[in-house]
C-alpha positions as CSV (number, residue, x, y, z in Angstrom):
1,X,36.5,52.4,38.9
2,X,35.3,48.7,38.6
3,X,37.8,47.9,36.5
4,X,40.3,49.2,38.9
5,X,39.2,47.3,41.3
6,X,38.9,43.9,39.6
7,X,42.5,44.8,37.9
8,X,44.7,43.0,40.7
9,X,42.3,39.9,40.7
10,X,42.6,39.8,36.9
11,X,46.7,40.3,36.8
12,X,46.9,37.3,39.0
13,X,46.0,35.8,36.3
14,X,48.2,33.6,33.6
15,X,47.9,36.5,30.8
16,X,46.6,34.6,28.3
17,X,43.9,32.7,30.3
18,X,42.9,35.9,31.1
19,X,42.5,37.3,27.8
20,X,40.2,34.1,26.7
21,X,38.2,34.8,29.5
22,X,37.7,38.0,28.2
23,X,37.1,37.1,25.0
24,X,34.4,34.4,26.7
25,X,32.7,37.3,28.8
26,X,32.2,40.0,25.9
27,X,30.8,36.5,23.6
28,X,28.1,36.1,26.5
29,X,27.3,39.1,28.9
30,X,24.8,41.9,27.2
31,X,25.9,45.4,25.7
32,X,24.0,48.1,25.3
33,X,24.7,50.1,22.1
34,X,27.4,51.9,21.0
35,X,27.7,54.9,23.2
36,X,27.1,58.2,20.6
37,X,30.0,59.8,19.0
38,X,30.8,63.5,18.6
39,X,30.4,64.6,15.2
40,X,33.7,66.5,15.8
41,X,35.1,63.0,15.5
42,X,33.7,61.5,12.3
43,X,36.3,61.1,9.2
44,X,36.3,58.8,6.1
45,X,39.9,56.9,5.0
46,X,40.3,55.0,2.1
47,X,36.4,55.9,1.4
48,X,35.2,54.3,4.1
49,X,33.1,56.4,6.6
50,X,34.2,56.3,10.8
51,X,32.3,57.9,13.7
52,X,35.5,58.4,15.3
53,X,38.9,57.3,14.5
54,X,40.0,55.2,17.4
55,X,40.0,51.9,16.5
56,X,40.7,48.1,18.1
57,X,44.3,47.3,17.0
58,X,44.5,43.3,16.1
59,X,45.6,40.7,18.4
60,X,43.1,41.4,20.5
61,X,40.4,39.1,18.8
62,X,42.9,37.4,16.5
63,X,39.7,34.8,15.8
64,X,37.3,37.5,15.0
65,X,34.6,36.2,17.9
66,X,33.8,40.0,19.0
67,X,34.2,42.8,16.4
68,X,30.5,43.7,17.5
69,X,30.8,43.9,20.9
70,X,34.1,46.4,20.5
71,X,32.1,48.7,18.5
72,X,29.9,48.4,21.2
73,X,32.5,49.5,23.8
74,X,33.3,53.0,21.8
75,X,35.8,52.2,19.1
76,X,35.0,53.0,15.5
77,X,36.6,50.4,13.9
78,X,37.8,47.0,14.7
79,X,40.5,45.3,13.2
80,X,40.3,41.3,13.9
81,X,43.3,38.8,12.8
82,X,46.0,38.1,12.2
83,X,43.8,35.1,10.5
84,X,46.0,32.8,8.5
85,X,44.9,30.5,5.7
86,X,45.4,27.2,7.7
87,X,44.8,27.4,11.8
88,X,48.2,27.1,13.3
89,X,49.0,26.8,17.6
90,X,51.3,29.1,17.4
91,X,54.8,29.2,19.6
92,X,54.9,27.4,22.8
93,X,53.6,29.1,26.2
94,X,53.7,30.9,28.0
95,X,53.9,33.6,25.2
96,X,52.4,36.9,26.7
97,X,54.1,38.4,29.7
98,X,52.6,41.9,31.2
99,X,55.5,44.6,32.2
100,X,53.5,46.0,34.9
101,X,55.8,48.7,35.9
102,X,56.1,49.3,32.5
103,X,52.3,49.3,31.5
104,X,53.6,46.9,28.7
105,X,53.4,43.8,27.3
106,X,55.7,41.1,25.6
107,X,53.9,39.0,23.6
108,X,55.6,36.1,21.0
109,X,52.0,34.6,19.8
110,X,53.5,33.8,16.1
111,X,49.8,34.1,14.5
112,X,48.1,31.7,16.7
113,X,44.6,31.2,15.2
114,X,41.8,28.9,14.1
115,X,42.2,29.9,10.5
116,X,40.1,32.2,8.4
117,X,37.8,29.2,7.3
118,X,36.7,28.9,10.4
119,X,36.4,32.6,10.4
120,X,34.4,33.5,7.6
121,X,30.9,32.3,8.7
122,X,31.1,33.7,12.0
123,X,32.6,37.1,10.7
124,X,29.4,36.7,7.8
125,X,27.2,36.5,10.8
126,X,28.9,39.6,12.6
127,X,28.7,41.8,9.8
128,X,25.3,42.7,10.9
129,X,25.9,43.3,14.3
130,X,28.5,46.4,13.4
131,X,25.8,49.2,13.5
132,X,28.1,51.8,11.7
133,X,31.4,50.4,13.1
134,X,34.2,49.7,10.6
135,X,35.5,45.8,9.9
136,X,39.3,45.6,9.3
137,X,40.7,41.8,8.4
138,X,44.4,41.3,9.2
139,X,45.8,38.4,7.1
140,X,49.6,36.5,7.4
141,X,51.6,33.5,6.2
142,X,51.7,30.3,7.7
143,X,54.8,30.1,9.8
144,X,55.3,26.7,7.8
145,X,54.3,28.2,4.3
146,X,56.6,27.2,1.4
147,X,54.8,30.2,0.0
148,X,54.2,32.9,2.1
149,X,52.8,35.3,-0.7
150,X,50.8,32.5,-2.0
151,X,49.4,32.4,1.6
152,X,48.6,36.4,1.0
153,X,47.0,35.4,-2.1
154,X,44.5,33.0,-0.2
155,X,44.2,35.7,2.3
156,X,43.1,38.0,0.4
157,X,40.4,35.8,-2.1
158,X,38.8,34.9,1.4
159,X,38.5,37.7,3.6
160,X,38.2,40.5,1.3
161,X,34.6,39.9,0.3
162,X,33.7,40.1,4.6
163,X,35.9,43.0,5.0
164,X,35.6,47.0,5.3
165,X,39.2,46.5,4.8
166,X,42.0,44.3,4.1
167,X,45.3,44.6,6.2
168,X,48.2,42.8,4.8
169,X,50.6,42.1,8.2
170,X,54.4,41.5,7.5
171,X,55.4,43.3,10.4
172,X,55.2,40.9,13.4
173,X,58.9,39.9,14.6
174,X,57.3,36.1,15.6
175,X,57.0,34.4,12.4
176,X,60.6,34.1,10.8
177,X,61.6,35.6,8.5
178,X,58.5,37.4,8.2
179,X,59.7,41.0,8.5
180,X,62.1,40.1,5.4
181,X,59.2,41.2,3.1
182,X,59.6,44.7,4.2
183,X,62.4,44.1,1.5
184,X,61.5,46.5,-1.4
185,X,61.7,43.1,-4.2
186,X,59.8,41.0,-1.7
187,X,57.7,43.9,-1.1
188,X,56.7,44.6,-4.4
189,X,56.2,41.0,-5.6
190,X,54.0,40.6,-2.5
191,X,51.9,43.4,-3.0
192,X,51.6,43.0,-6.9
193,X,50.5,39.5,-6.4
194,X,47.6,40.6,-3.4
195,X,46.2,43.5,-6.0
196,X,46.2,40.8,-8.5
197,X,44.3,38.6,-6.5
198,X,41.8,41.7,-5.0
199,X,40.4,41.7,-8.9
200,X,37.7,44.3,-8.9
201,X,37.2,44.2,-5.3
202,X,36.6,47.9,-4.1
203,X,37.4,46.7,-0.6
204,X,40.5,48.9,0.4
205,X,44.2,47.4,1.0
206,X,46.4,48.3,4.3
207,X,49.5,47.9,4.7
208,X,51.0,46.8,8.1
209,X,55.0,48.3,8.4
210,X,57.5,47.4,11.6
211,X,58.9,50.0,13.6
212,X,62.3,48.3,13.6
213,X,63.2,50.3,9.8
214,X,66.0,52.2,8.4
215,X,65.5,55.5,6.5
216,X,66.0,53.6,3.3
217,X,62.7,51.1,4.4
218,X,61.1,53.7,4.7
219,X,61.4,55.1,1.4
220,X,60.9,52.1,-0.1
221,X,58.1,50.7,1.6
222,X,56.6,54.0,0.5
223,X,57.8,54.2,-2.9
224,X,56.3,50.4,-3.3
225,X,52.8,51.3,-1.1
226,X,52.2,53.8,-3.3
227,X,53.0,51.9,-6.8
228,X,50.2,49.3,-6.0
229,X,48.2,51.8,-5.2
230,X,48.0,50.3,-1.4
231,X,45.2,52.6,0.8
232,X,46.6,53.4,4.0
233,X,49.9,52.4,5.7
234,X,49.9,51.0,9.5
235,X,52.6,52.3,11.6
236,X,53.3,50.3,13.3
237,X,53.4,47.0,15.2
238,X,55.4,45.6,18.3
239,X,59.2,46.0,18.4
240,X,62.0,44.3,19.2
241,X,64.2,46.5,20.7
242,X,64.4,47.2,24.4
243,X,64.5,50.4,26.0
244,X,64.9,51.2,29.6
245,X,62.5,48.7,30.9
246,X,61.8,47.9,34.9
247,X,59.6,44.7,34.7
248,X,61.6,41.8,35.5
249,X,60.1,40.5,32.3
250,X,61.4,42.7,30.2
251,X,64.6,40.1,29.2
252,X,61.6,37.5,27.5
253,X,61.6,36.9,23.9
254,X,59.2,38.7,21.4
255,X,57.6,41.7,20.7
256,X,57.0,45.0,22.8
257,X,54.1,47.2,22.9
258,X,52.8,49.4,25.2
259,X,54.1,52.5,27.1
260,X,57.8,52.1,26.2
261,X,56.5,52.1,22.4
262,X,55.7,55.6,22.3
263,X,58.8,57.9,21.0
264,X,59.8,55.0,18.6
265,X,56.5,54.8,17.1
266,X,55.9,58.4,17.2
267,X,58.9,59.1,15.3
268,X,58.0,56.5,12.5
269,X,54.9,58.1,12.3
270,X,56.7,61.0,11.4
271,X,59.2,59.8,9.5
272,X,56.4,58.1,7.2
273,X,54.5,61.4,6.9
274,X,57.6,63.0,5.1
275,X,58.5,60.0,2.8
276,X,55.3,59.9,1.7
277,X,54.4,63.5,1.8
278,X,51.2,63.4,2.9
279,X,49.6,61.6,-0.2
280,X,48.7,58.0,1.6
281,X,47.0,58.1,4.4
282,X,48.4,56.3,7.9
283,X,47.4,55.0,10.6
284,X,49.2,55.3,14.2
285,X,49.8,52.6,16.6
286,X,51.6,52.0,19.6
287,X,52.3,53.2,23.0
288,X,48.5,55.3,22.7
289,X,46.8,55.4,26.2
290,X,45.3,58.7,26.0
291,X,43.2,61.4,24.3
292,X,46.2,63.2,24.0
293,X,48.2,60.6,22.5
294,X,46.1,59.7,20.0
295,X,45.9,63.4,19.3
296,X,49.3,63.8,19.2
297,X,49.3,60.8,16.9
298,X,46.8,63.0,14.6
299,X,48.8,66.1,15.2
300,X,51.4,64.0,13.8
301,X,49.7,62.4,10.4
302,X,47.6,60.0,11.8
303,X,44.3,60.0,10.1
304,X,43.2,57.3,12.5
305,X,44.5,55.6,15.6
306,X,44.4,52.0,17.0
307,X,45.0,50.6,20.5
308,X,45.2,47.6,22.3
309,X,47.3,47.2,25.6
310,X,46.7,50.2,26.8
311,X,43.0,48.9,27.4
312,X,44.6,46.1,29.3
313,X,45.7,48.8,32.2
314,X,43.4,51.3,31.6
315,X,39.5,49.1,31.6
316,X,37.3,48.8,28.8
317,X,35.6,52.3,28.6
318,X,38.9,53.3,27.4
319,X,37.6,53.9,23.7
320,X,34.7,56.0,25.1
321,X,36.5,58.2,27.3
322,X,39.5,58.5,24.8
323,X,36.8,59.9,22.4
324,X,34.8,62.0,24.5
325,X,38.1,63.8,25.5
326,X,39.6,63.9,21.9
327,X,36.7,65.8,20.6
328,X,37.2,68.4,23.3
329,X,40.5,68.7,22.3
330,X,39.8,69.3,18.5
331,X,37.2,71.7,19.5
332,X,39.9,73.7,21.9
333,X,42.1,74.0,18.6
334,X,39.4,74.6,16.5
335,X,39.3,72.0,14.4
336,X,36.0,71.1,13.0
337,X,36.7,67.8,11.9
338,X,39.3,64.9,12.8
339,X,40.8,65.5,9.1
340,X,41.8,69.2,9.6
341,X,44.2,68.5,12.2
342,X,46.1,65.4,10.1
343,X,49.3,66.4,10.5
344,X,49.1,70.0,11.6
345,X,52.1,69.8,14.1
């Protein structure tokens, strides 16, 4: 309710400004601890143990200032990044534009962040501040890299040793030429090259896909996921096609996430559950605003769920009450755990 009310003072707002002073107010007001989860709602992926499976998507703290105070706020995990090995601006704003009709948002960032040297002593520090919260690192290429998987070698050698997990991000349409390592020969020497680096590092490896694939991606990126032995897939990340939109911003530039992002990444949820056939587990993103998304995310072959503009129309407690209401749902169904309803539907 306070949230609602603050909501049209906030949207006034440049978007962007008002994102770092969000980031500035969860760095500096108090939080209590992280409200208790369900038991209902506790799951392990990749061997890693969650109290519930909603988790902070990245983007949100692309610098990795707050990881503790999300946990904090009711998600399970946190995913920080995208951190690249040298800080980069990132493209010219303004860059983030809300679709308020829409409850969506348009964002063409291009990896703007302070780099992960600058990262690793704070994220060190935060480590102990996560009570039982997951850590996820998302690492990219400098947009001007004359090596991108070089850049996902140095990634990797640096931000693995901090992490829970490690997400490897080729999926963002604002880096050029980015998404061309989806290709199943980039793909492969990309991913070869990260495992190389990992060493005997037990820290897990994600993979972050687009939803902008054919069929034939699809069976590639799984074919090649599955060759390295990659831990989870992430499906999936803003896209750049345009649906019926109302928000006079809906002609800018970028990448589109939110509401409209549902179906489409529903459907590659889907579509990734079959090519795969169950046997690496994924992780569902895009368009979820409610318990019942994220169960139907689940229902779908979801083992865990991440989120990020819907809490910038729905408030912070959205984590909390998207839990508390997810774990009356699996109990309806008669589910005991999160795990026996991965992909009942």
């Amino acid at each position: 309710m306070l949230y609602n009310l603050a909501k049209p003072f906030i949207f006034k707002l440049e978007a962007e400004r008002a994102h770092g002073l969000t980031i500035a107010g969860l760095k500096t007001l108090p939080m209590g601890p992280a409200p208790k989860s369900d038991p209902v709602l506790a799951t392990s992926v990749a061997g890693l143990d969650f109290v519930n499976p909603i988790g902070m998507a990245p983007g949100f703290d692309k610098n990795g200032e707050v990881p503790d105070a999300l946990i904090r706020m009711g998600f399970g995990f946190a995913e920080v990044g995208t951190l690249t090995p040298l800080p980069q601006a990132g493209n010219p704003k303004p860059r983030i534009f809300r679709l308020v009709e829409d409850k969506a948002v348009i964002n063409r960032l291009g990896f703007n962040n302070q780099g992960q040297q600058d990262a690793l002593p704070r994220l060190e520090r935060m480590r102990s501040r996560m009570g039982k919260g997951v850590l996820g690192i998302n690492i990219g290429a400098n947009k001007d890299s004359t090596d991108r998987i070089a850049d996902y070698v140095t990634g990797a050698k640096n931000m693995a040793p901090l992490a829970d997990y490690l997400t490897v991000n080729i999926s963002s349409p604002n880096t050029p030429g980015l998404r061309a390592l989806q290709d199943k020969g980039a793909l492969a020497e990309l991913l070869a090259a990260v495992m190389a680096a990992m060493g005997h590092s037990k820290t897990p490896v994600f993979l972050k896909v687009a939803p902008d694939l054919e069929p034939a991606d699809i069976d590639d990126i799984v074919a090649v996921a599955m060759a390295e032995k990659i831990a989870a897939l992430i499906i999936s990340n803003t896209t750049i096609t345009r649906p019926d939109l109302l928000s006079r911003n809906r002609t800018e530039t970028g990448g589109l996430s939110g509401a409209p992002l549902k179906d489409l990444a529903l459907q590659r949820l889907k579509d990734f559950r079959t090519a795969s056939g169950g046997q690496i587990p994924l992780i569902g993103v895009g368009g979820i605003a409610t318990a019942e998304d994220a169960y139907e995310r689940i229902r779908g072959g979801a083992s865990l769920v991440q989120l990020y503009t819907a809490m910038i129309y729905e408030g912070p407690t959205i984590a909390a009450t998207m839990a508390c209401r997810l774990a009356k749902l699996l109990k309806r169904d008669g589910f005991k755990n999160v795990a026996e309803a991965v992909g009942t539907a």
